[in-house]
TORKE-608131 format. One record per residue: x, y, z of N, C-alpha, C in turn; chain. Coordinates in steps of 0.1 Angstrom, whole numbers, plus 2048, in hexadecimal, padded with zeros to 3 digits. Example, Ala and Ser with C-alpha at 12.3 -4.5 7.8 and 13.67 -1.06 7.14 Angstrom:
! residues 2
R   nu   nv   nw  cau  cav  caw   cu   cv   cw  mol
R  884  7C7  84E  87B  7D3  84E  884  7DF  84E    A
R  880  7EA  847  889  7F5  847  881  800  84F    A
! end
This chain:
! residues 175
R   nu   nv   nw  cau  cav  caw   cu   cv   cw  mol
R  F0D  559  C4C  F15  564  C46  F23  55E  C42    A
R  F29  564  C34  F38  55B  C32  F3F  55F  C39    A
R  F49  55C  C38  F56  55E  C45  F5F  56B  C3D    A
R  F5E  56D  C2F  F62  572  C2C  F58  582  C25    A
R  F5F  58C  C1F  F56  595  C1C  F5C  596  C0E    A
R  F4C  599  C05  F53  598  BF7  F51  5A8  BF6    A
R  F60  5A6  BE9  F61  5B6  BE5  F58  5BE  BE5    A
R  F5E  5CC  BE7  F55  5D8  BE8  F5A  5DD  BDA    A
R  F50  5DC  BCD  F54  5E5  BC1  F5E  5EE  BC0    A
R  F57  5FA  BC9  F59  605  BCA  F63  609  BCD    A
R  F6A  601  BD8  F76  603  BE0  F80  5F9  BDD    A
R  F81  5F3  BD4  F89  5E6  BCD  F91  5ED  BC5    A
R  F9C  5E8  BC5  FA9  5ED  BC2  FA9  5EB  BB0    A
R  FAE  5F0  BA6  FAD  5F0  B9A  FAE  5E2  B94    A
R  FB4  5DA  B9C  FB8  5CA  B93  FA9  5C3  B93    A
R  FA9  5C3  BA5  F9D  5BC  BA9  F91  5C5  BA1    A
R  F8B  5D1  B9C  F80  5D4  B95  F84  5CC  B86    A
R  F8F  5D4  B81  F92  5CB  B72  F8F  5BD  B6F    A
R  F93  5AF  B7E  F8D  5A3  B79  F7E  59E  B7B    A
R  F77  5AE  B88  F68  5AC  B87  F64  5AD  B78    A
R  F67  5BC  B75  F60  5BD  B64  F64  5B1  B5C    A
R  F6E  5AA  B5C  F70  5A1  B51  F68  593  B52    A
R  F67  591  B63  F5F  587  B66  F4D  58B  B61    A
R  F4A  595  B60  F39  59B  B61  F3C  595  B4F    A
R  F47  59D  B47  F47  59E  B38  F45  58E  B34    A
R  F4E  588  B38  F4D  57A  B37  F3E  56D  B3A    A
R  F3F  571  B45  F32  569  B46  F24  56E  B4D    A
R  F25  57F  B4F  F1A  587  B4B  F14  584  B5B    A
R  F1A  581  B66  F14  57F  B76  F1C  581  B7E    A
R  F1C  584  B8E  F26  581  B93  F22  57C  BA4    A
R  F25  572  BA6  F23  569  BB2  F2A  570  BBE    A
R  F1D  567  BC9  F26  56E  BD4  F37  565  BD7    A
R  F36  558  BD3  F41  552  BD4  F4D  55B  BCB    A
R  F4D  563  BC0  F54  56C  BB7  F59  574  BBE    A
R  F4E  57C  BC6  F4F  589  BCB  F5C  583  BD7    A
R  F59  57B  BDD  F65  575  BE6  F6F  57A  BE0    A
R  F73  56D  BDB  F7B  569  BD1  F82  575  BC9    A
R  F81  57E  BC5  F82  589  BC1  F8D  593  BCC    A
R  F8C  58E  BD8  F96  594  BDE  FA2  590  BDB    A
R  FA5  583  BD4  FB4  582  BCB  FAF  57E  BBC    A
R  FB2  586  BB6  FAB  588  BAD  FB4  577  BA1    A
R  FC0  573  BA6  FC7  565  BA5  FBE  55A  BA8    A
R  FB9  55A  BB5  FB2  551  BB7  FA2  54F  BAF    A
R  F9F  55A  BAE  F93  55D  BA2  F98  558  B96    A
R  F9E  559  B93  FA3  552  B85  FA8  544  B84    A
R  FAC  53C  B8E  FAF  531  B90  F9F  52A  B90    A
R  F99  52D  B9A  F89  525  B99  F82  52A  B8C    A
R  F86  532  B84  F7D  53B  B7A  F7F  52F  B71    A
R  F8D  524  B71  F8F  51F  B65  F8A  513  B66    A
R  F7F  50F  B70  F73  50B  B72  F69  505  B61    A
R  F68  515  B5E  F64  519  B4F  F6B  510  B45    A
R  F75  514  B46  F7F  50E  B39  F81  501  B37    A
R  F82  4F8  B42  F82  4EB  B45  F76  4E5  B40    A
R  F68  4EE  B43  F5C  4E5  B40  F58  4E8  B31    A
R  F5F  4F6  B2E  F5F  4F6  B20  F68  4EB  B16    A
R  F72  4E5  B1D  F7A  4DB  B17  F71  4D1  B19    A
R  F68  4CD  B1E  F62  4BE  B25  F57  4BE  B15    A
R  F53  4CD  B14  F45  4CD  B0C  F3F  4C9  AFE    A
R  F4F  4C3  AFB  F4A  4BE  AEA  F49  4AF  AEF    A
R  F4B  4A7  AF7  F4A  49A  AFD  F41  49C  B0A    A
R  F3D  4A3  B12  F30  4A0  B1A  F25  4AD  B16    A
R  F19  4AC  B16  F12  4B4  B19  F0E  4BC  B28    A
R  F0C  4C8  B27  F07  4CE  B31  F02  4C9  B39    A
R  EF9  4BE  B38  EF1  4B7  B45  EF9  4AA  B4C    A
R  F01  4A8  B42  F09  49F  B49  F14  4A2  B4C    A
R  F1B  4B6  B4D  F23  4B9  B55  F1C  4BD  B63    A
R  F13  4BF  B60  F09  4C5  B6A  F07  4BE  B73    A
R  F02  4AC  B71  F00  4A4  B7B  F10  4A0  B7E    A
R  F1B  49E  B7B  F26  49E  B7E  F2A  4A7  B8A    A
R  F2A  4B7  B84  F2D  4C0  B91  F22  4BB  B9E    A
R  F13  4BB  B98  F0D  4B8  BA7  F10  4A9  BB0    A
R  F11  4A2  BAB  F1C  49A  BB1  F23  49B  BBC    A
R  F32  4A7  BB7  F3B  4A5  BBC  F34  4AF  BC6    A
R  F2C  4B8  BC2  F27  4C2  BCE  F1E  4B9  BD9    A
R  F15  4B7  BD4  F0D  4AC  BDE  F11  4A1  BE9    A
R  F1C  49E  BE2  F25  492  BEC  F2F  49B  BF5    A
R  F31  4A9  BF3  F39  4B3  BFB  F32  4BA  C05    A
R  F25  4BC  C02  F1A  4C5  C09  F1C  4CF  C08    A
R  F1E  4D4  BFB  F20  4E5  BF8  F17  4E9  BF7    A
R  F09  4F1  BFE  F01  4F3  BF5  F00  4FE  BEC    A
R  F09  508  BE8  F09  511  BE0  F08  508  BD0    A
R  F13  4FE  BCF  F18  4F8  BC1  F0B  4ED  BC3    A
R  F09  4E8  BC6  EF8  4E2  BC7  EED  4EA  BC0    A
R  EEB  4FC  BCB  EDE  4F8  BC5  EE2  501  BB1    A
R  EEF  508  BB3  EF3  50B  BA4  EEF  503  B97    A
R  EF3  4F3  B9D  EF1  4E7  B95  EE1  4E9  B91    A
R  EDB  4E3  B9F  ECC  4E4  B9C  EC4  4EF  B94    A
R  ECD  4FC  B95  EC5  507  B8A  EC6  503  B7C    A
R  ED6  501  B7C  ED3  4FA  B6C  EC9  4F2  B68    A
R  ECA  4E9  B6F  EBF  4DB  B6B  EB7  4DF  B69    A
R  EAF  4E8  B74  EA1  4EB  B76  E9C  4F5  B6A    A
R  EA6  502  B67  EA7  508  B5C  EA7  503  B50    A
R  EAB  4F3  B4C  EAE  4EE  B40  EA0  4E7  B41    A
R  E99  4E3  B49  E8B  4DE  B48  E8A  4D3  B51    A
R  E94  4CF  B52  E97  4C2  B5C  E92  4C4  B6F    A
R  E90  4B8  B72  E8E  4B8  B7D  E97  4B2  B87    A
R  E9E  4B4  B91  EAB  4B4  B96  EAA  4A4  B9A    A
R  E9A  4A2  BA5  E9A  499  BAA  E93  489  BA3    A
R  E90  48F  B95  E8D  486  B8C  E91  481  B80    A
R  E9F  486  B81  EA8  481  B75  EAC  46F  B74    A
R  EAE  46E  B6A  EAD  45F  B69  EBD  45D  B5F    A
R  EC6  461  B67  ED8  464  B61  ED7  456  B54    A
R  EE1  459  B47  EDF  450  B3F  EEC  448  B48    A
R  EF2  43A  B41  EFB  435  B43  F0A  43D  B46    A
R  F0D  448  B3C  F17  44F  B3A  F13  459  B4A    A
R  F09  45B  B4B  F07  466  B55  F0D  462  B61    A
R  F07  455  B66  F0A  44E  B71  F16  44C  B73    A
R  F1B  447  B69  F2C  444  B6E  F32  456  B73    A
R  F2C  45D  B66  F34  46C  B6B  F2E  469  B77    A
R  F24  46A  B7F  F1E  46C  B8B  F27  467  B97    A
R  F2D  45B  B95  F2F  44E  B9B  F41  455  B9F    A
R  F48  45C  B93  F53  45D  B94  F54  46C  B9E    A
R  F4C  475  B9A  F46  481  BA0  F48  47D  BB2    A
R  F40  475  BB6  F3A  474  BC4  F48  46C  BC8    A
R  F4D  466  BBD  F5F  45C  BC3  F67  468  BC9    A
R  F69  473  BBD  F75  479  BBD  F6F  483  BCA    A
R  F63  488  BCD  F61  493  BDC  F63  48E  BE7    A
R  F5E  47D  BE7  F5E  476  BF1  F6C  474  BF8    A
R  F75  46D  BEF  F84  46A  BF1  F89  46B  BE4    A
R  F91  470  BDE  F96  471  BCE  FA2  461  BCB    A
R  FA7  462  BDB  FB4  455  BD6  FA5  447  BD6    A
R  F9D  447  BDB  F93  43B  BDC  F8E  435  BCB    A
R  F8F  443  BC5  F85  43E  BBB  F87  42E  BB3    A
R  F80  425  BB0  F7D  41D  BAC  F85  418  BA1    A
R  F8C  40B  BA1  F92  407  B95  F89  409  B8B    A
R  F7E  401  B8C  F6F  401  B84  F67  40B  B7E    A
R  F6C  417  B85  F6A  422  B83  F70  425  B75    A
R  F7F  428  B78  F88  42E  B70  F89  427  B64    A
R  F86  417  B66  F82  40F  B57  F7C  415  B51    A
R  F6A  415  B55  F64  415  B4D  F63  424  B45    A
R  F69  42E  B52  F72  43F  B4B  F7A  43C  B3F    A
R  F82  432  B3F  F8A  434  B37  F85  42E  B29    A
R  F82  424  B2C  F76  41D  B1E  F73  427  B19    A
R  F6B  436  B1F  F60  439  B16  F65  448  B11    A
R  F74  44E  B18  F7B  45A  B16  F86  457  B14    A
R  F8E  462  B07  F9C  460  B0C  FA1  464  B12    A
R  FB2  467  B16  FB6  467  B23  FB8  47B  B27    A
R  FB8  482  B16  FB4  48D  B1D  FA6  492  B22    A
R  FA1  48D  B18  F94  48F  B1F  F91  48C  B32    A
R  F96  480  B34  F9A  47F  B42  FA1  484  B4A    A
R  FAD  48E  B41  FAF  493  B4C  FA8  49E  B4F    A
R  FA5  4A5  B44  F9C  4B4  B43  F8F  4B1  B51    A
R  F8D  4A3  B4D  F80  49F  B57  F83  49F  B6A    A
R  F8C  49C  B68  F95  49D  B75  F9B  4A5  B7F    A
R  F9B  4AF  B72  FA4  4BF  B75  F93  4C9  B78    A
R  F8A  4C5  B72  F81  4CB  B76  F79  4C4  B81    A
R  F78  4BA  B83  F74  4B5  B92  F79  4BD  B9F    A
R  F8A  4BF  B9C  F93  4C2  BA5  F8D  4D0  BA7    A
R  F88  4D9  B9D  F84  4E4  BA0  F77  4EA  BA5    A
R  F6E  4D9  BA2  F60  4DD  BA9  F63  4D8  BB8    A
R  F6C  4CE  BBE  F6C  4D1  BCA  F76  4DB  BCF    A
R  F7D  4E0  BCB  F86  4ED  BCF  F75  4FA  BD0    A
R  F6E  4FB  BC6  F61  500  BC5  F5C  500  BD7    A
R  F58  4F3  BDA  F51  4EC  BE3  F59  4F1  BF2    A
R  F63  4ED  BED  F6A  4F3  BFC  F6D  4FD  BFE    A
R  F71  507  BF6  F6C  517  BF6  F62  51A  BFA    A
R  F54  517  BF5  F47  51A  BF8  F43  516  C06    A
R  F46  50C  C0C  F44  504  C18  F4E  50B  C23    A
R  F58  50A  C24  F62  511  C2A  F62  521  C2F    A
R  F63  52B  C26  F58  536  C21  F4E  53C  C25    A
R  F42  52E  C25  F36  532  C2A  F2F  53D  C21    A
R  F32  53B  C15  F2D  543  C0C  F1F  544  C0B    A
R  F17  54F  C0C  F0C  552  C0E  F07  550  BFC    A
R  EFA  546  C01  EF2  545  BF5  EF0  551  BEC    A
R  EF1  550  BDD  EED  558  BD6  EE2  55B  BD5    A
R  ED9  568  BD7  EC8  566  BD8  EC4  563  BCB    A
R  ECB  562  BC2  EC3  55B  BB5  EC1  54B  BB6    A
R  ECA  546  BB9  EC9  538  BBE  EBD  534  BC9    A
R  EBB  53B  BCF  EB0  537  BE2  EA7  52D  BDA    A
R  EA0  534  BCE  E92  52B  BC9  E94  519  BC1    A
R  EA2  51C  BC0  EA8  510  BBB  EAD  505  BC9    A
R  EAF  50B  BD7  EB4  4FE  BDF  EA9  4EF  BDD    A
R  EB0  4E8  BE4  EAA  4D9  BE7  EA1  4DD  BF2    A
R  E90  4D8  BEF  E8D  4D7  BFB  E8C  4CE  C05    A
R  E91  4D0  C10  E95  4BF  C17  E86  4BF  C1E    A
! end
């Protein structure tokens, strides 16, 4: 059970319903991690730009390889909410989580992913080369700035104890 209790609709003060409806208008769901979150309705909008970052990433990566990027940073964190999220995409896109075969570009996102959850000052000279070779430098940062927000994600969720979304349950890893 999370540590915390997410909003009650009903009884939610006018700001906090206003940025639920805007959040449902926008992207048409609302998570238990939201419903948290939603008790500053600031802090909902700080993680919300989550969105906007990966919308900047999307004319230079595809979906699947923001996708294996966030799960990455989630996997090497042990979040499992942003885990099995990741895995619905895949699984929904046709793919199979534990059978993907990342292209070259994938891997490195993968590789920089698992650097920055693990320790962010560690990451790899070799790393950031072959990043920089293949993006420019805003694209790097956009990529960076949203890392920072999938583990801000991660430690929310983890910390939290944010109770699985039951849309997700059929999506976990079976160990």
């Amino acid at each position: 059970m999370a540590h915390l209790a997410p909003i009650d609709y009903a009884t939610a003060s006018a700001e906090i319903r206003a940025e639920h409806d805007r959040e449902l208008e926008l992207r048409g769901r609302m998570t238990n991690m939201k419903r948290i979150l939603l008790r500053s309705p600031a802090a909902h909008r700080i993680y919300a730009e989550w969105f906007t970052l990966r919308d900047l990433l999307r004319p230079t990566l595809d979906d699947r390889a923001i996708w294996l990027f966030s799960m990455a940073i989630a996997e090497t964190m042990r979040a499992e909410i942003p885990v099995t999220f990741f895995r619905r995409a895949l699984i929904d896109s046709g793919l199979d989580p534990e059978a993907i075969q990342p292209t070259a570009e994938e891997t490195l996102l993968i590789e920089f992913g698992k650097a920055v959850a693990a320790d962010a000052s560690t990451v790899p000279d070799a790393t950031w080369a072959a990043l920089k070779a293949r993006y420019d430098e805003t694209l790097l940062v956009n990529l960076t700035a949203f890392a920072g927000i999938m583990v801000a994600t991660c430690v929310f969720t983890n910390a939290v104890k944010v109770d699985l979304d039951p849309e997700l349950e059929g999506y976990r890893r079976v160990r």
